[in-house]
N, C-alpha and C positions, 0 to 999 in steps of 0.2 A: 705472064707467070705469076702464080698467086706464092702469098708469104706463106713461111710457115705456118704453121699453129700455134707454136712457142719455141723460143732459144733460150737455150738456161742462161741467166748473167753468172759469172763468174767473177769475181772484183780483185785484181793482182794489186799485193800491197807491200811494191816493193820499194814504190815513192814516199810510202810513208814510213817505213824503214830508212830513205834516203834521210827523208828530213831529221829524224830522231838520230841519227848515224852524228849529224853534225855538228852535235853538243855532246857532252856527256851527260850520262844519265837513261830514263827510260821515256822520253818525253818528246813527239807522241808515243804513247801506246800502242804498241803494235796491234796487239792480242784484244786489245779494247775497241779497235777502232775497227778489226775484223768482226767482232762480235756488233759495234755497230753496223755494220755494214749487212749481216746476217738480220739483226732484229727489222734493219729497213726492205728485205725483199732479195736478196741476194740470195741465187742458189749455189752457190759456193764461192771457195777465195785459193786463188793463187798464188804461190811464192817462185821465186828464181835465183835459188843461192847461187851465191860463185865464189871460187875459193879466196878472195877479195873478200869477198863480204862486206861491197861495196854498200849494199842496204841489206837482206835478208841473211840473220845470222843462222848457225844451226838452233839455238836457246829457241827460236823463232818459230823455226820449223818443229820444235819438238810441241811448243807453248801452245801454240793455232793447230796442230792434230787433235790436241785434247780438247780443244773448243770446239772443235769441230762435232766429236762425237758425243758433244751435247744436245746437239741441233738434230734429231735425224733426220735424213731425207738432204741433209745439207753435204756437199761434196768439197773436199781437200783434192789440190792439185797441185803439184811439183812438176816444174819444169828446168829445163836446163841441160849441160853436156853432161852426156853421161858417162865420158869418160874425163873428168873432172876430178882429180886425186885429192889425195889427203895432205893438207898442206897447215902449218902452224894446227891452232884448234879445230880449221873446216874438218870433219872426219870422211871427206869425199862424196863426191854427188849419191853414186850407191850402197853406200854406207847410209845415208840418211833415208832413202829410199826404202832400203829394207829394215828401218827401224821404227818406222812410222807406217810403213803401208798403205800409201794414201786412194783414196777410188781411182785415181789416174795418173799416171805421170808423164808427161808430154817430152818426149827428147829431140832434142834442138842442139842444129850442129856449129854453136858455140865455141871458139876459143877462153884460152881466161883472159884474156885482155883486150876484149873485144868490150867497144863499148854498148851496143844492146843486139838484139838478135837482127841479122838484116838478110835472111835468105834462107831455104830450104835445103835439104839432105839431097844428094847426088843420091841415089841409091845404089847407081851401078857401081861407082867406087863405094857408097858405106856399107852398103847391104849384108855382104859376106859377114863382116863385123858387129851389125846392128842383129841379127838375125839371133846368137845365142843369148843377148843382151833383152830379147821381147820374150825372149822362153824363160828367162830368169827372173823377168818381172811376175811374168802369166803363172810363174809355179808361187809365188810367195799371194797370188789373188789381186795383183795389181792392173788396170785398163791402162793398155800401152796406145798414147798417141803420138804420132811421129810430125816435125814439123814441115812443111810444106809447100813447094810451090806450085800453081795451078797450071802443072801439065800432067796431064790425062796418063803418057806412060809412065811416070813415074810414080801415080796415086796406085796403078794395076800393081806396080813391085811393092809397094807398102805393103799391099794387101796380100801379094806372096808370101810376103816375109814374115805375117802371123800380125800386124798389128790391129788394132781394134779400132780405130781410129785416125785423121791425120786432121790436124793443125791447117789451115792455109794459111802463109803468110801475107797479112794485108797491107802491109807497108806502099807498096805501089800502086793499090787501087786510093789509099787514103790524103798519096799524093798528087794523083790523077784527078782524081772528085776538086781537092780544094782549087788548085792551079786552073782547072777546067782542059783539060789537054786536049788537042783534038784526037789522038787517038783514045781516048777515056772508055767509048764503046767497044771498040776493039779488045782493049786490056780487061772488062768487064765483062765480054764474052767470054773467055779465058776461063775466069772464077764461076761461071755459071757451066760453061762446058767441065769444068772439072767436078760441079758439083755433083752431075748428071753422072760424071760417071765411078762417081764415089756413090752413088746410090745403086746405080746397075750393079755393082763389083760386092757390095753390099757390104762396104768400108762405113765408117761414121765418119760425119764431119763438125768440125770444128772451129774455128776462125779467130786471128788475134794479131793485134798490133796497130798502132793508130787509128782505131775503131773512134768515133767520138761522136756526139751530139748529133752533129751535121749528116757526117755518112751512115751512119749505121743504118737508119733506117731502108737505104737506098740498097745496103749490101743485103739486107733480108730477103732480096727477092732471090738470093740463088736458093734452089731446095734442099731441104733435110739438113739447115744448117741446128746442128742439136746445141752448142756453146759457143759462147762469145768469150771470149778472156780478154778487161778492158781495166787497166790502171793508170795510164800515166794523167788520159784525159780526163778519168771520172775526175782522178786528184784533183788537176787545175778545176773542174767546176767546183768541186768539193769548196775549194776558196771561195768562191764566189754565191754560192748557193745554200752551202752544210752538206755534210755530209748522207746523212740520209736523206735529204731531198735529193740528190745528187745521184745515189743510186736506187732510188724512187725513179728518178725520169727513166735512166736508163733501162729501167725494171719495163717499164710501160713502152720502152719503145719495143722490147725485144718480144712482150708479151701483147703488141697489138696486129 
């Protein structure tokens, strides 16, 4: 199976949100270190409030849309629950949604105190629910992607249900890869069968969550993967490397 041609990188900054959370003040830079991130090769940047506002505040999300449509061709993406209410100043997941209208918003079936995303949309129980929630994105011009696990019937009901897109969650391939598991091929079939038939069904696909240096390259071989959404680990290289080399490499893996 040959790679793509290209994956867009996508750089989620919401560790850098963590770390500036932990002081007072604005330092690091949210909105500066997205813009670096953009000047080094990045084709967009992701955020994932939550009404915590454990790292990405609303201030954040309104700051990084206007940066964004500095850059064109450059793409803003929101992710998160989208039934996330309005809580102290959070002014609710779709509230910020529709006040920035960003090229995509990826929904992920998130509680609020859940500590990061770790699994994909039932459809059959969310579906009924998600379904007016993709027509309310699609009428304000927004690319609805849904987050997901790599079984094939559940990619066919995304694509029912109007979205444009779905997320695969890679959490357990990027567990699988490091550990070396024996079934590693097996679960790796999984995300290539699912890619296939997100391609057949003529859904987009997407990919995100401990994506890093090591596997990424090895996840490219499933087809028509269009975006990568990759933060926690560019960060930690980020330390080590700087930041724009850091999503330099990335840039090169996704674009070779």
């Amino acid at each position: 199976m040959s790679f793509s041609n290209k994956t867009a990188l996508s750089v989620n900054l919401n560790k850098i949100a963590l770390i500036r959370n932990s002081r007072p003040g604005n330092y690091p830079d949210v909105v500066a270190h997205g813009e670096t991130c953009i000047r080094a090769g990045a084709d967009g940047l992701t955020v994932h409030p939550r009404p915590d506002q454990r790292h990405i505040r609303p201030r954040d999300v309104y700051e990084l849309s206007e940066l964004v449509k500095s850059f064109p061709g450059i793409e803003f993406n929101i992710e998160g629950n989208p039934y996330a209410e309005a809580m102290g100043d959070f002014p609710g997941f779709l509230k910020l949604v529709h006040d920035v209208r960003p090229h995509q918003c990826t929904l992920v079936p998130d509680s609020n105190d859940q500590l990061t995303s770790d699994h994909g949309f039932n459809l059959h129980l969310a579906g009924k629910k998600l379904q007016p929630l993709i027509r309310e994105l699609h009428d304000i011009g927004v690319r609805v992607s849904l987050f997901m696990d790599p079984d094939t019937e559940q990619i066919s009901l995304a694509k029912e249900l109007g979205a444009d897109r779905i997320e695969l969650y890679t959490g357990p391939y990027a567990e699988a890869y490091k550990n070396n598991d024996d079934n590693f091929n097996t679960l790796f079939q999984a995300y290539m069968s699912a890619a296939i038939q997100a391609q057949k069904i003529g859904i987009g696909l997407n990919a995100g969550h401990d994506l890093n240096l090591e596997n990424l390259a090895h996840f490219r071989k499933v087809p028509g993967l269009l975006e990568v959404s990759i933060g926690h680990a560019l960060t930690v290289d980020a330390i080590a490397m700087g930041l724009p080399k850091a999503v330099h490499t990335y840039k090169t893996i996704c674009s070779s």
